[in-house]
N, C-alpha and C positions, 0 to 999 in steps of 0.2 A: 400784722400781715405775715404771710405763709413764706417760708424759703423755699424758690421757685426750685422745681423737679429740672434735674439733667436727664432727661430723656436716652441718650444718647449713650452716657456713662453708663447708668442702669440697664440698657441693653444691651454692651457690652460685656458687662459682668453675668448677665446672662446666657451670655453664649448668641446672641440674633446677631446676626447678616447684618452690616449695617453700611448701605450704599450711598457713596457721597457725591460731591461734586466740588472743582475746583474754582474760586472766583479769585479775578486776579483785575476787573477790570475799573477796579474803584470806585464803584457805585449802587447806592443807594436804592435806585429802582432796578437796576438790574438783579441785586440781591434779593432785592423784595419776587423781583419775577420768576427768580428759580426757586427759590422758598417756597413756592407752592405750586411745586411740579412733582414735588413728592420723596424726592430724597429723605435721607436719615439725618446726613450732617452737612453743612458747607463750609470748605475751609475761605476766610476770609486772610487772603495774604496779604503780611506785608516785607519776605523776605525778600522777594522775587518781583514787587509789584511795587507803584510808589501810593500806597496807601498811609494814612499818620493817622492818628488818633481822634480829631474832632472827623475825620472818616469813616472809622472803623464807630462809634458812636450809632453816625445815620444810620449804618449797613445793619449794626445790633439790630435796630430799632423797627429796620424794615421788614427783619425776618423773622422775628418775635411771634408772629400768628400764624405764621405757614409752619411746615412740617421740619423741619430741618432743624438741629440746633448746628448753630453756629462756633465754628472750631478755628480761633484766631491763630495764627503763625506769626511772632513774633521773628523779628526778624534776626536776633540770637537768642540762645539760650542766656540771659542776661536778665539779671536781677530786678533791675529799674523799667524795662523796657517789660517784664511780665508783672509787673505790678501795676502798670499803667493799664494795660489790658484787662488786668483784674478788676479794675476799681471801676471803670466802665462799664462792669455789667457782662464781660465774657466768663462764659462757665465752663470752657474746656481751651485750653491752649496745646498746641505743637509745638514743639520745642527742637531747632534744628541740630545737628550733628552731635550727638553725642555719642561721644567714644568711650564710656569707662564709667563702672560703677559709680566713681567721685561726683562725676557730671552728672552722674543721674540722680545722684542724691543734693546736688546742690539746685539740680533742676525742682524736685520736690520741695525742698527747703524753702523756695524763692515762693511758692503755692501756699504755705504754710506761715499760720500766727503764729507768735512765740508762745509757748514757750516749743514748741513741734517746728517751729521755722522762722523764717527771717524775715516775712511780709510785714513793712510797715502798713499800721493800725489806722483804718478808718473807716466806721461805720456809715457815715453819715452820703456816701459815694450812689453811684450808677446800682451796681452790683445789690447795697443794701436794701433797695430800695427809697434812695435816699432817708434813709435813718428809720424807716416804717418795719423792717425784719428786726426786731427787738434783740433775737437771739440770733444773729446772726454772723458776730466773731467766732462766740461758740460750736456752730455748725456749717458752719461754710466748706471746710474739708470734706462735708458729706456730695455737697453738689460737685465740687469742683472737679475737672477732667483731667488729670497729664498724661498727657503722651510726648514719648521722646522719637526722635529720628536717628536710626543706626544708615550710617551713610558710603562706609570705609567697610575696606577690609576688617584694620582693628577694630571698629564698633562689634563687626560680626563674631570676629574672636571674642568679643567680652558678652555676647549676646542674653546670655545666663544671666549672667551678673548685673548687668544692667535692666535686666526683666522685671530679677528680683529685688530691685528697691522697692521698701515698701511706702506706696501712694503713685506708682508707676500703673498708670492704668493700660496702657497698652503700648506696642512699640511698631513704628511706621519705619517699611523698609523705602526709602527713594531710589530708584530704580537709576537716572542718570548720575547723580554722585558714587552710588555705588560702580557704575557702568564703567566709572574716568576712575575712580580707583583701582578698578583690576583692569585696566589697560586698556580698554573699549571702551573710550571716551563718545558720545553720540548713540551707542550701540547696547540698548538696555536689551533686547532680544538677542544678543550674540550669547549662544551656548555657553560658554563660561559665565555669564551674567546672571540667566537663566538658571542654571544650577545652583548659583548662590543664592536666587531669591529662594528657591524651592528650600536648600539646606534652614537658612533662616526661620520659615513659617516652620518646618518642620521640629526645627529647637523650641521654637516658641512655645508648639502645641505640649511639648512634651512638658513645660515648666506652667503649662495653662497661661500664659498671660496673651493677649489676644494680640494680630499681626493685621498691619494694615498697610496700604499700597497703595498707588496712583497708577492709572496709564488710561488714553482715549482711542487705545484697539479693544474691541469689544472681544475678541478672542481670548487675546490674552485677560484681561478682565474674568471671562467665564472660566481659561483655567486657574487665575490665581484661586478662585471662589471654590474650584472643586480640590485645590490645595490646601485648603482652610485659610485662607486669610480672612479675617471677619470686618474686619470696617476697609472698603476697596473704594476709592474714588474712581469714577468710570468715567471723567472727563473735564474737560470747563470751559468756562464761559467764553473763555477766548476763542477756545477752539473753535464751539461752536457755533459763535458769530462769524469766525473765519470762514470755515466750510463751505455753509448755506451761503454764505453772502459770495461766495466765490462760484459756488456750483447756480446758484440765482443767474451771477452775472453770465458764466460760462454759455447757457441754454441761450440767451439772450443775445452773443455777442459773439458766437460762435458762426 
């Protein structure tokens, strides 16, 4: 059996737009329902979200056929906790706050067999296709996705640095941690904030390694996109249960 294609990775490295969506709301058919709305990626959270692992399983499984590969966030950059998502069958992980080269390379490290890394060894998982991808210790590094999250001030300062670790596939700036770092806590559109996300993509472009974002204002979304940010989440599932079902009831009850 074939070692399944990352979509998502490979389009990155090609330079394509790659537009996401946020799921936070732990399930299995709802993943399945935006999986085939057309996006590129879905992050499946569990930093921010109370998703656990026979969870995060279903959500793989439901999104497998739709369009979107699936981008888990572990809920640290944590050794044990990104091995667990590996073994299931995730082929691109986010990795939250990292601030410094070291992190970024032990964020790789954690991705990676020995003798290249620290992943304990097991073929016979989610991920191998339960033991059917033959060669599949040997090439796994080809599928697999990292991306790290610069979230701080200092992440920004090491920006470079933490770009260029190499098996760093791309780096996600978060718009409200960064926001509560430089003093505009709540206020990711406050001009100071702004200026940093712009500074960021713009390091990024200059070192090639591809910049990615969240936010559910479609404005800003279309500028970060003309900023070059290349993998942009344009919103999620919370939100937009919230909305409709609020502007639904609003019409109704107004």
């Amino acid at each position: 059996m074939e070692l399944p294609k990352n979509r998502f990775k490979h389009g990155l490295a090609k330079g394509e737009l790659q537009i996401g969506l946020w799921c936070s709301l732990c399930s299995n058919i709802a993943a399945e329902l935006v999986s085939l709305s057309g996006y590129d990626w879905l992050v499946l959270d569990t930093e921010h979200s109370p998703n656990e692992i026979p969870d995060l399983v279903q959500q793989l499984q439901a999104v497998e056929p739709g369009t979107a590969t699936a981008v888990v966030r572990p809920a640290w950059n944590d050794v044990v906790l990104i091995k667990r998502a590996l073994d299931i069958g995730a082929k691109a992980l986010l990795l939250p706050y990292v601030q410094n080269e070291e992190e970024a390379k032990q964020a790789v490290a954690a991705t990676r067999y020995p003798r290249n890394g620290i992943l304990g060894v097991t073929a016979s998982g989610r991920a191998a296709r339960y033991g059917r991808v033959a060669d599949y210790l040997k090439r796994a590094d080809e599928e697999i996705c990292v991306l790290v999250q610069a979230e701080t001030r200092t992440a920004l300062d090491n920006i470079e640095s933490i770009a260029g670790v190499p098996g760093v596939d791309g780096v996600f700036i978060g718009p409200s941690d960064l926001a509560a770092s430089l003093g505009h806590i709540g206020q990711p559109g406050h001009p100071v904030v702004q200026a940093a996300l712009k500074e960021a993509v713009d390091r990024l472009k200059k070192v090639g390694k591809p910049a990615g974002i969240l936010t559910a204002n479609e404005d800003e979304a279309k500028r970060y996109i003309e900023w070059g940010y290349l993998f942009v989440a344009v919103g999620s599932d919370i939100g937009l249960l919230a909305k409709h079902a609020d502007a639904l009831a609003k019409r109704f009850k107004a």
